[in-house]
N, C-alpha and C positions, 0 to 999 in steps of 0.2 A: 757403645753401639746402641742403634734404639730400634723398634719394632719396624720402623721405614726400611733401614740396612734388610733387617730379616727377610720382607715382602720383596725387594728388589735383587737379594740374591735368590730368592724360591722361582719369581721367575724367570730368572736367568740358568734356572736349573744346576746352581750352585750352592754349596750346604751355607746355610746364615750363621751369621756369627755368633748369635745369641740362643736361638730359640726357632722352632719352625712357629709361621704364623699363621695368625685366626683371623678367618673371614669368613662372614655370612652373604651367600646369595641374597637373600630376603631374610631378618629378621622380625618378626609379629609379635615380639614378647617384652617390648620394652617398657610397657605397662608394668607388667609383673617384677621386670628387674627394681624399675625404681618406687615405686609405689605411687607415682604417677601418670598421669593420662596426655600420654602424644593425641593432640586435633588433628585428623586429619582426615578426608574424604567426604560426605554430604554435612556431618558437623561443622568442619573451615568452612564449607560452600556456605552455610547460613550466616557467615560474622559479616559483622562490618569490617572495613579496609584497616581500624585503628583495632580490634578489635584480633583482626587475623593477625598483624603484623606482634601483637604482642605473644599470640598464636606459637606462631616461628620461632621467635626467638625459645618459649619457654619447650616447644618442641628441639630445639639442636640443647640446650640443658639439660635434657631427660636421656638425649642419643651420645653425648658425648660423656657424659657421668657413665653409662652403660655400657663403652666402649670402653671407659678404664677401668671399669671394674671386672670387667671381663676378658680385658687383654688383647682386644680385638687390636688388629693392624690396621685395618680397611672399615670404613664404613660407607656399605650402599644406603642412600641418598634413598628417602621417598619417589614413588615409580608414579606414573601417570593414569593407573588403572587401577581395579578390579577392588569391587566391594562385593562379601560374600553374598548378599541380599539385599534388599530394601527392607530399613531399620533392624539391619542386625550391624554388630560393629564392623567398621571399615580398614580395609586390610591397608599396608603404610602406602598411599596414592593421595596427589595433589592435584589440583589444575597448573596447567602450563606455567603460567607464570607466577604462580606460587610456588611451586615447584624450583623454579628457580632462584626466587628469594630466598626460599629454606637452605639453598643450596650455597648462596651466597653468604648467609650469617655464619651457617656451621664452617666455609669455608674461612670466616675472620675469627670465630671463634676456638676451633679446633688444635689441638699438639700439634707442632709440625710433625711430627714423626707418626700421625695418623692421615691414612690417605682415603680420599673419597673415592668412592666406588659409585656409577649409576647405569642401569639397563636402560639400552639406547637400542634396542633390535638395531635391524641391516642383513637379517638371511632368513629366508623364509623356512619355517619348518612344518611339519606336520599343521594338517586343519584340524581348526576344530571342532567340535561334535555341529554345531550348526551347520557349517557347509560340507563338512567332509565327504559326502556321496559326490556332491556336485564339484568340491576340487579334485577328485579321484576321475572321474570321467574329463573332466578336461582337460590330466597328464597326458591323457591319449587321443583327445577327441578333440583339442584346441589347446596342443601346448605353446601356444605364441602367447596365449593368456596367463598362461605361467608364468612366460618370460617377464613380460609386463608386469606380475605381480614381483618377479623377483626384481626387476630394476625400479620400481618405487621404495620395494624395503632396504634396499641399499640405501636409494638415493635418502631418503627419509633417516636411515638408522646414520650416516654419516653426517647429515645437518644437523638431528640430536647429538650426537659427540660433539661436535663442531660447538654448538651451545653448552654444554654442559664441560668442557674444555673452558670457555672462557670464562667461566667464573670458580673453576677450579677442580674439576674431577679431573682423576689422573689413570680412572682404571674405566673402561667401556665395556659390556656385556651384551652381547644378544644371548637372548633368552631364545631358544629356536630347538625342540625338540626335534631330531631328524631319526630318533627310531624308538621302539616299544620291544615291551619286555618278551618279542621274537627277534628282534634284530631291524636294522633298516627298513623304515619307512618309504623311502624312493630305489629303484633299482640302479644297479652301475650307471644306466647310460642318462639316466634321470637325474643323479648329483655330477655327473658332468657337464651338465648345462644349466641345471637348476640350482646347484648349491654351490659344487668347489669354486668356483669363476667368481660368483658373488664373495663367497670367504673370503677370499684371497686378494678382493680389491677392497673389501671392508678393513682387514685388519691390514693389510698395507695404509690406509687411508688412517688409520685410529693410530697405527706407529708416527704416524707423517705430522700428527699432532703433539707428537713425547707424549704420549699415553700406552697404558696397556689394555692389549685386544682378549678377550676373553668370551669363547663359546661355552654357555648352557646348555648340554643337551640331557634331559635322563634317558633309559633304556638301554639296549645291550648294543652297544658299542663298537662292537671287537671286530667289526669287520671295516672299521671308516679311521680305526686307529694311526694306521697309516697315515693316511690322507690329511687329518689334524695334524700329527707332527711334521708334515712337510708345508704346511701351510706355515702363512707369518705369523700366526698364531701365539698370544704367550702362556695361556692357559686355558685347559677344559676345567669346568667345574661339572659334577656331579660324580660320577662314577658308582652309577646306582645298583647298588648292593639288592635292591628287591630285581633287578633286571639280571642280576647273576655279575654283575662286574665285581673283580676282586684286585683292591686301589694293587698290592705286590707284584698280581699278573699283566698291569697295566704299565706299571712300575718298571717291569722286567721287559715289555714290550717295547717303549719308547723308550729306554736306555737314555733318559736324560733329554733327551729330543724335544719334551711337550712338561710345562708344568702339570702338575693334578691337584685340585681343588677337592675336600669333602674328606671321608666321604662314612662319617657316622651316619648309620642308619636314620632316617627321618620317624621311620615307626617306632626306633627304638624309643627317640627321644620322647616319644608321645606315648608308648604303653610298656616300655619297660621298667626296670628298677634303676636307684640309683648304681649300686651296686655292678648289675649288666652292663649298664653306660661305661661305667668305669673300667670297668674290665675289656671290651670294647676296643675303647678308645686309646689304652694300654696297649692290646694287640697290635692295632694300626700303626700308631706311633713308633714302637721298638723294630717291627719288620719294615716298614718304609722311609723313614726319616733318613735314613742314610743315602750320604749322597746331596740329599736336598731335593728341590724341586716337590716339593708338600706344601700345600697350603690346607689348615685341619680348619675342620667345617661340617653341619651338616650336608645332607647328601643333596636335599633340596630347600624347601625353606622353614624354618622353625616356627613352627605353628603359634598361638597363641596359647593355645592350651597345653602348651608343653609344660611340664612341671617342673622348675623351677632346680629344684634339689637334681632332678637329672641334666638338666643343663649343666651345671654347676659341678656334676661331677664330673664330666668331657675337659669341662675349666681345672678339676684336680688331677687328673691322667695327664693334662698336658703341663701342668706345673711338675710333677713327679717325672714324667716319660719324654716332656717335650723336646725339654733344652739340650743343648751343643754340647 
């Protein structure tokens, strides 16, 4: 049995034959893993074509060594955005079509039994700090404009699966925060028009490709739990531990109905000890692995300044507490 088996029985909500599996939303730390440096974000922008291309390749050598030595199932795929600053290091983001090169090598070069992961949005979640007043008053004040922003990020998150589908991802994520650590961000009658309808033709649409659909959202959850497991859905990832979610009472709520992705604390991994981690990640494991339907992971995404030795201890809990 190999790690593939693992990941395709977790989201099928059936216990794996080997091991629960390791996935990260976002990884940031594969510098640190290998003691090499992934290019990627205004550094790639400045190479030449012969230049990048050698770029890629030695970036899926750095992702894919760090994937075995870490036991990862899934590897998300460099994303199309976000660098912390101008000239501070760039967070794992490509241009389009590099983007899809990188995607293409890791795709020839990879385990079979390692699957690609990439965030393709397709559901609109909370704004952000830039427009947030002005999308707030337009819920109310021009929700046709809402409409409209939700059927571009479909249309949009569904042509990115679409692409990233043919050169070999097998797992789709929108990334779509829908609430904060008070509870939902939109009210009942506002994710009936604004969210569920899109969910539910996105990840119909992401199935319709043999891929799996996977919702991002952090914050406290507990009232849309529902709603997720009835959708086509095959997994939420986060189940964010600083928002009060507890992966057992999640666990117990969806009775198999919805995989769970995470959900090791992200702060942990960033200021606690090794030791904490460990312990931690033990707890998780022993109460929820049963059954199946786990996917262990942080809770959102691993920083870069995460220290190494705590990582690494999440990687020993699940060696000790993981397996079948």
């Amino acid at each position: 049995m190999t790690k593939r088996d693992d990941l395709l029985a977790a989201m099928d909500c059936r216990t794996p034959p080997t091991a629960v599996p390791i996935w990260e939303l976002e990884f940031h730390a594969w510098d640190a893993v290998s003691g090499r440096r992934v290019v990627v974000g205004r550094e790639f922008e400045s190479l030449t074509p012969a230049e990048g291309e050698r770029a890629l390749h030695a970036n899926a050598e750095i992702l894919l060594s760090g994937c075995e030595q870490l036991h990862h199932a899934a590897l998300t795929v460099p994303n199309l955005y976000w660098e912390i600053a101008p000239g501070q290091p760039a967070y794992l983001w490509l241009p389009p079509d590099a983007r899809r090169r990188q995607v293409e090598i890791l795709a020839a070069e990879k385990p079979a039994d390692l699957t690609l992961a990439a965030v393709t949005g397709g559901i609109i979640g909370m704004p952000g700090a830039k427009n947030y007043v002005e999308f707030c008053y337009k819920l109310f004040d021009a929700p046709e404009e809402i409409d409209e922003t939700a059927r571009r990020a479909l249309a949009g998150g569904l042509e990115t699966a679409r692409r990233m589908r043919e050169v070999g991802v097998e797992m789709m994520v929108s990334a779509s925060d829908l609430a904060d650590n008070r509870g939902p961000f939109y009210n009942p009658q506002q994710m009936d028009r604004f969210v569920w309808p899109y969910l539910r033709q996105w990840a119909e649409g992401v199935r319709a490709m043999d891929a799996f659909a996977v919702l991002h959202s952090d914050g406290d959850m507990t009232e849309l739990l529902d709603g997720l497991a009835e959708s086509p859905l095959h997994a939420w990832q986060a189940v964010d531990p600083t928002a009060g979610m507890d992966m057992r009472r999640a666990k117990d709520r969806l009775a198999g109905r919805l995989c769970l992705a995470g959900n090791v604390d992200c702060g942990l991994l960033l200021t606690g000890t090794p030791a904490a981690v460990f312990d931690a990640t033990r707890d998780l494991l022993t109460t929820c692995k049963g059954g199946g339907g786990l996917i262990l992971g942080a809770s959102n995404a691993v920083q870069p300044e995460v220290p190494m030795d705590n990582y690494r201890a999440m990687i020993a809990a699940w060696e000790a507490f993981g397996q079948y």
